[in-house]
N, C-alpha and C positions, 0 to 999 in steps of 0.2 A: 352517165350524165354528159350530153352533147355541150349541152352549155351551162353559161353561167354567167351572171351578173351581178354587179354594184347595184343597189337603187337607193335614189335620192326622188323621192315622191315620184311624179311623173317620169322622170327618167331613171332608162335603166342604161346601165355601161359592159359593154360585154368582159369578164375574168380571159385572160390569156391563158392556156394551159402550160403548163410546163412537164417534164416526168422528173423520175428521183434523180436518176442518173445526170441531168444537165442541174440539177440539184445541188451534187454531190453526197445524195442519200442513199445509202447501202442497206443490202437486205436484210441481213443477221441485226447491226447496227441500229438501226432506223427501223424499218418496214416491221419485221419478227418484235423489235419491241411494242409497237405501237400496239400488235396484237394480244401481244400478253398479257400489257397492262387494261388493254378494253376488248375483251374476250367476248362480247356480246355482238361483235362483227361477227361470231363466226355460228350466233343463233344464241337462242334464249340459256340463260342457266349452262351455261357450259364455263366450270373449272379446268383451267390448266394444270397438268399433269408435270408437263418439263417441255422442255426446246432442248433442240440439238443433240438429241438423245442419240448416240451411236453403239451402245453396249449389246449388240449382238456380235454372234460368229456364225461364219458359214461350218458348215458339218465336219469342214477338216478342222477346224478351230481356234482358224487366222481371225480376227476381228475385219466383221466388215467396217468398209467408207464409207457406206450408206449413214447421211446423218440428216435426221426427222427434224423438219424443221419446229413445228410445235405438235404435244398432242393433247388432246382434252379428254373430259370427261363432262357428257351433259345431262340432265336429271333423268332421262330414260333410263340411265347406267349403261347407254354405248359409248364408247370412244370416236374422239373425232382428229382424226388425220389431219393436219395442214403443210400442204409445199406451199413454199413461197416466191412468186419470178417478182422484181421490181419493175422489168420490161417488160416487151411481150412474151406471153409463156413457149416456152419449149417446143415441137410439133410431139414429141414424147412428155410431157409433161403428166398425162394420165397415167403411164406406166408406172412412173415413179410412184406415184401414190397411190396405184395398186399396191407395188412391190410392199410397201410401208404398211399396209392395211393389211397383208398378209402375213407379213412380221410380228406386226402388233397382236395379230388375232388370236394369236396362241400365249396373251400374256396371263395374269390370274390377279387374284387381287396382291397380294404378297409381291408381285413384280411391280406392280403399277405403284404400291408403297413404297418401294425401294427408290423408286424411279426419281417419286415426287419430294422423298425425304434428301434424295444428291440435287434435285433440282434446286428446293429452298436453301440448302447449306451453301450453293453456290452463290446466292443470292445475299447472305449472311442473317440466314434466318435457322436455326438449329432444332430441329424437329425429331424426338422422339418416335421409331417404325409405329407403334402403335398406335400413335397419335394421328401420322400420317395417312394409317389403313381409316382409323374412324373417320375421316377427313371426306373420305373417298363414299365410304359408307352413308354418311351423312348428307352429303349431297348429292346420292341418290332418292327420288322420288319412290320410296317403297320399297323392298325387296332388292336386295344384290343377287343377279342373276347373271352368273357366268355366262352361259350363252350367247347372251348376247353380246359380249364382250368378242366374238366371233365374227358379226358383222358390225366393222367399224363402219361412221359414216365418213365421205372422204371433201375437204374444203380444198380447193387451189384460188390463189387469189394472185393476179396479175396485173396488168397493164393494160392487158391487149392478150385475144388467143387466137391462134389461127385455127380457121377452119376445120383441120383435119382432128383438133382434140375437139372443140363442141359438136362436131356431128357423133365422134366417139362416146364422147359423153350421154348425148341423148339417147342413144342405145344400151350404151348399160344400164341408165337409168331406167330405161325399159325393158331391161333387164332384170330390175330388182335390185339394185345396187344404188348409194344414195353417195351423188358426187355432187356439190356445191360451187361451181362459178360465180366470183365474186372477183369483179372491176378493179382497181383502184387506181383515179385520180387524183393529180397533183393541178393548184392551181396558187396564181401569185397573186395577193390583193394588197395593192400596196405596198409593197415590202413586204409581206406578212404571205408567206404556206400555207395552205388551206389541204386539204386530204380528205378523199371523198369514197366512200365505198359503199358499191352497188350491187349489191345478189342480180345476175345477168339468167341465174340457168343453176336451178328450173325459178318461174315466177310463179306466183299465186295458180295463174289462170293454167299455165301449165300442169300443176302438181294437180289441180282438180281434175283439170276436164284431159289433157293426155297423158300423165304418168299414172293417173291413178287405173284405168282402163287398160293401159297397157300392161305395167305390174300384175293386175288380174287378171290377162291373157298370159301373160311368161308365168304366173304361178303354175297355171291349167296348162300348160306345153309340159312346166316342170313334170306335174305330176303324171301325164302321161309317159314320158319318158322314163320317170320311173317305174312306172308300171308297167313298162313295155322290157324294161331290163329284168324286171322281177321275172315276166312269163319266160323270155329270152335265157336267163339263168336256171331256171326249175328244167326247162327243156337240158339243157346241157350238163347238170348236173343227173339227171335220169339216165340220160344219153352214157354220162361219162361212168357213171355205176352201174351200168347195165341191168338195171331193175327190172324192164317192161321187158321183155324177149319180143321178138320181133313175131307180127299177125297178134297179138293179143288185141282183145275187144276192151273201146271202152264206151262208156254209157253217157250222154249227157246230162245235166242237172245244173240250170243256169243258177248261177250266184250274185258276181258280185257287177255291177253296174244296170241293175233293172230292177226297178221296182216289183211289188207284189203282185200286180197287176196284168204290167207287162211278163211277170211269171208265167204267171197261170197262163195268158196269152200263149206263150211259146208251147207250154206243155203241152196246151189242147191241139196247137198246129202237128205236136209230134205223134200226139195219137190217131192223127189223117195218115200216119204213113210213121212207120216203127223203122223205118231204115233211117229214118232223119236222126234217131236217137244213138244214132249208134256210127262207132269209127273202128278204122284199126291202127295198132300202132306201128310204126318202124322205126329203129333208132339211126334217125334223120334228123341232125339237129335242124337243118333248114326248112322243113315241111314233115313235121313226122305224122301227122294224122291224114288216113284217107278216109273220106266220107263217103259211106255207104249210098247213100242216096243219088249221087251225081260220082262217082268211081276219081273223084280228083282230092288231090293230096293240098293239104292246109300247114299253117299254125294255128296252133289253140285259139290264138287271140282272133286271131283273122276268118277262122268257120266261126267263132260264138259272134265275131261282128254280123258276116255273113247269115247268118239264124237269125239275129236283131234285126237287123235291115228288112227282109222276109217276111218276116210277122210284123213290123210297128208301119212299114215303110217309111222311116226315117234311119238316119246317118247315127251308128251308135257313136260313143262318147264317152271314152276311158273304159273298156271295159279290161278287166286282167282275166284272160281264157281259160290261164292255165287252173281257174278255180271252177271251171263248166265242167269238166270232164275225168270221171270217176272211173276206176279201176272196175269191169263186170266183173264180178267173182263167181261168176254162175257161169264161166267157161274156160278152165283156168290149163294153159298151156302146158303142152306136154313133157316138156323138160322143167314144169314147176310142180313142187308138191303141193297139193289142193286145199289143205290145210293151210299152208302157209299163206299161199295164194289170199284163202277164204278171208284171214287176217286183216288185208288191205281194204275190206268191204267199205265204201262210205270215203276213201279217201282222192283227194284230188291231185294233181299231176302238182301243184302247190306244196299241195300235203306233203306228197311224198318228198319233196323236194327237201324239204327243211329237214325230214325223218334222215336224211341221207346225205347231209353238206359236211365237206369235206373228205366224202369219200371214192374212190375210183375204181378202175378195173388192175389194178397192179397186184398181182393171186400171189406175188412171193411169199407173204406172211403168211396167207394161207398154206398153205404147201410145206413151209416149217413148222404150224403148227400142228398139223395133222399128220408129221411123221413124226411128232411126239408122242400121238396117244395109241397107248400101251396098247397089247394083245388083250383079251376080255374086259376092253371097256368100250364104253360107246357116247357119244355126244351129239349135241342136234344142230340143224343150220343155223337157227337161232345165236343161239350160245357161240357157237364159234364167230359166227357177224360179230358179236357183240366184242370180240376181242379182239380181232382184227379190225373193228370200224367201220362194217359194212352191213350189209342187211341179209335174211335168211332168202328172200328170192333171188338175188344173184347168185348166193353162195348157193344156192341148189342150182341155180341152170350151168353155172361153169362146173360143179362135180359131175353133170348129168353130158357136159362136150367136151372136158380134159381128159386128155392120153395119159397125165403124168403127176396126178393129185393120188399122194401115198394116202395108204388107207382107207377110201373116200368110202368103203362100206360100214366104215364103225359109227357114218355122220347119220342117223336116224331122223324123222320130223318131232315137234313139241312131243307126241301123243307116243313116241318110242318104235314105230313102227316103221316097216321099209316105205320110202318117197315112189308111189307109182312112177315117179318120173326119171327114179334111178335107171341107167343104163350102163350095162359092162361096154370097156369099150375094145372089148376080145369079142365082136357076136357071137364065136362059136358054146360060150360059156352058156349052159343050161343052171347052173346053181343060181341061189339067189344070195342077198347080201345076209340075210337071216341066215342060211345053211353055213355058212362061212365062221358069222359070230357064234354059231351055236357050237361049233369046233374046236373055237377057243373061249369055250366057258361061259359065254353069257347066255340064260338061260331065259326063253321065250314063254308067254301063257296067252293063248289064242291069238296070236300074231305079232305080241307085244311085247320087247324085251323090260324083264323088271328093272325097277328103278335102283337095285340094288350093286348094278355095273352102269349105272351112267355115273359120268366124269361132271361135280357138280361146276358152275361158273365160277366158281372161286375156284375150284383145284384146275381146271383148266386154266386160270388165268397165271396161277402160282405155275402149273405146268410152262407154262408160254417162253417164263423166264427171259432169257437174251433171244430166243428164238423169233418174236414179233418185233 
């Protein structure tokens, strides 16, 4: 509010301004009161929770100094943050009530009871917790939804702000994050205080016409970035399990960011030319797909944009890659047993991803577990992944290039059969892993060892003991 005036009919008298501080009005005192008691400065329906709230710890579990000037609750059921400057605000002023808003964001309803039951007692008003939680409950519009309790929304209300927090401001807000600039004026009329408070940021026209466009440009940035960590993680996670052996073929089949349309579109381009459909892999986390077609190496995301592009001639738009490109099972590398291989049929570099989080190329457990199992027994790559943590195509390609995996002929595929892809790593060895088990006791029926010496998943796991 620039100005202000007396009027007496035709004339008007201009108000002189004055601030708190030539007042002698303080912020906790004065200012924080005046908010408490008319909570509708800081938007509709919004109940106060507490002032001056400082009952957290830092993680060693000194009490911090940080003390929240007020915080609300308003009918959406999110919390609202208030710092308070009586001057002009801080050039960090925003920090601060980040800091608060991240604090707060992990409270629950049970904290926020607590909060509001020391508030009122200090007040000398005695409130039973329960009464307190209903409290809370009640004036929420609908449903108490934790969640949202996550994103607080954030009020500062000053004097005056410099520059460097409202340009701040308007970026987080276009950001997605909901901070409220609110003025407060002092003026003398007569002898008589007058106190003026102005929402400066965002205004009406703002929230319409450029936070709300904005907002829904940072949602779409968000989601691409997650999207883009999702394909970035599937990659690294393959990578770091060593699932794909390196030259394995895989197939395209576009999924997730095209329509049915532009499907079929794509497919028909790929049957002008079968090399389009097709890549190989190498464990590269930075470019592991080379495309057949044009002899240049990709990211998932980045050839299935390159495809789009191609076919629509336009600029794709969130696609996630690593959902394009399926394991061929109709070529299954030589150090993989075919079978296993055949397993992965239909699945995406996605797929496999999730089949396999949490797990890596560290063969120790391996290695102790298979110098567990006994002379005339046999187990499959399977079964051992599974208790180790990892999957049956690794565990076949590391038994089929390790020098120093005990026993690795008693590890057979599902069907109980030797893994064509098994290799001695003595070449001069002419026996096979069958002639070996057949030695010690396990008996074969046209290439098959019986199921009556395999080690079932549960006794290998009981076998495993401290050894995994």
């Amino acid at each position: 509010m620039d100005h202000l005036f007396t009027v007496d009919g035709d004339s008007a008298t201009p108000v002189s301004p004055t601030t708190l501080a030539t007042e002698g009005l303080l912020e906790r005192q004065h200012l924080q009161e005046w908010v408490i008691a008319h909570p509708q400065i800081l938007g509709e329906s919004v109940l106060v929770i507490t002032s001056e709230f400082d009952r957290w710890a830092d993680t060693d579990g000194v009490p911090a100094r940080d003390r929240l000037d007020v915080l609300g609750l308003d009918a959406t059921g999110r919390l609202v943050v208030v710092e308070l400057k009586r001057g002009t605000a801080d050039r960090d002023v925003h920090l601060q009530a980040l800091t608060y808003a991240a604090l707060v964001s992990r409270f629950d309803l049970d904290t926020l009871a607590q909060a509001h039951r020391d508030f009122r007692k200090g007040r000398g008003e005695s409130l039973e917790l329960d009464t307190c939680r209903q409290r809370l409950l009640d004036h929420v519009d609908g449903d108490w939804i934790p969640e949202l309790l996550q994103r607080p929304r954030q009020v500062i209300i000053a004097a005056d702000f410099p520059k460097q927090v409202t340009h701040t401001v308007v970026w987080l807000s276009e950001m997605n994050l909901d901070i409220d600039l609110i003025q407060v004026g002092l003026w003398k009329v007569k002898d008589e205080l007058v106190a003026g408070f102005t929402k400066v940021y965002p205004t009406p026209e703002v929230e319409e016409f450029t936070l709300a466009p904005a907002r829904i440009e940072a949602k779409a940035a968000a989601q691409k970035l997650e999207e883009r960590s999702r394909a970035q993680n599937a990659v690294h996670v393959i990578v770091g399990a060593g699932l794909i052996p390196d030259g394995a073929q895989l197939q395209l089949t576009p999924r997730h960011g095209v329509t049915d349309a532009i499907r079929e579109d794509i497919l028909a381009w790929v049957g002008e030319d079968s090399s389009r459909a097709s890549v190989t892999w190498s464990n590269n986390t930075a470019k592991p797909l080379t495309w057949q077609a044009d002899g240049k190496p990709y990211t998932p995301t980045g050839l299935a944009n390159h495809i789009f592009t191609s076919v629509t001639g336009r600029k794709a738009d969130g696609i996630q890659g690593t959902t394009w490109w399926d394991i061929d099972t109709a070529q299954a590398p030589d150090t993989v047993d075919p079978d296993e291989w055949g397993a992965l049929a239909g699945t995406s570099l996605v797929g496999l991803a999730k089949q396999l989080s949490g797990t890596g190329k560290d063969w120790t457990s391996l290695h102790a577990l298979l110098a567990g199992v006994p002379a005339g027994r046999w187990t499959t790559y399977g079964d051992v992944a599974a208790v180790i943590g990892s999957h049956a195509v690794p565990v076949g390609t590391h038994l089929a290039t390790c020098g120093h995996c005990p026993n690795a002929w008693r590890v057979l595929n599902t069907a109980g059969r030797v893994s064509p892809g098994f290799r001695w790593t003595d070449p001069t060895r002419t026996d096979s892993p069958a002639d070996v088990l057949a030695t010690e006791g396990v008996r074969f029926e046209g290439g098959t060892a019986t199921q009556e010496a395999r080690l079932t998943l549960h006794e290998l796991r009981d076998m495993a003991g401290d050894r995994v």
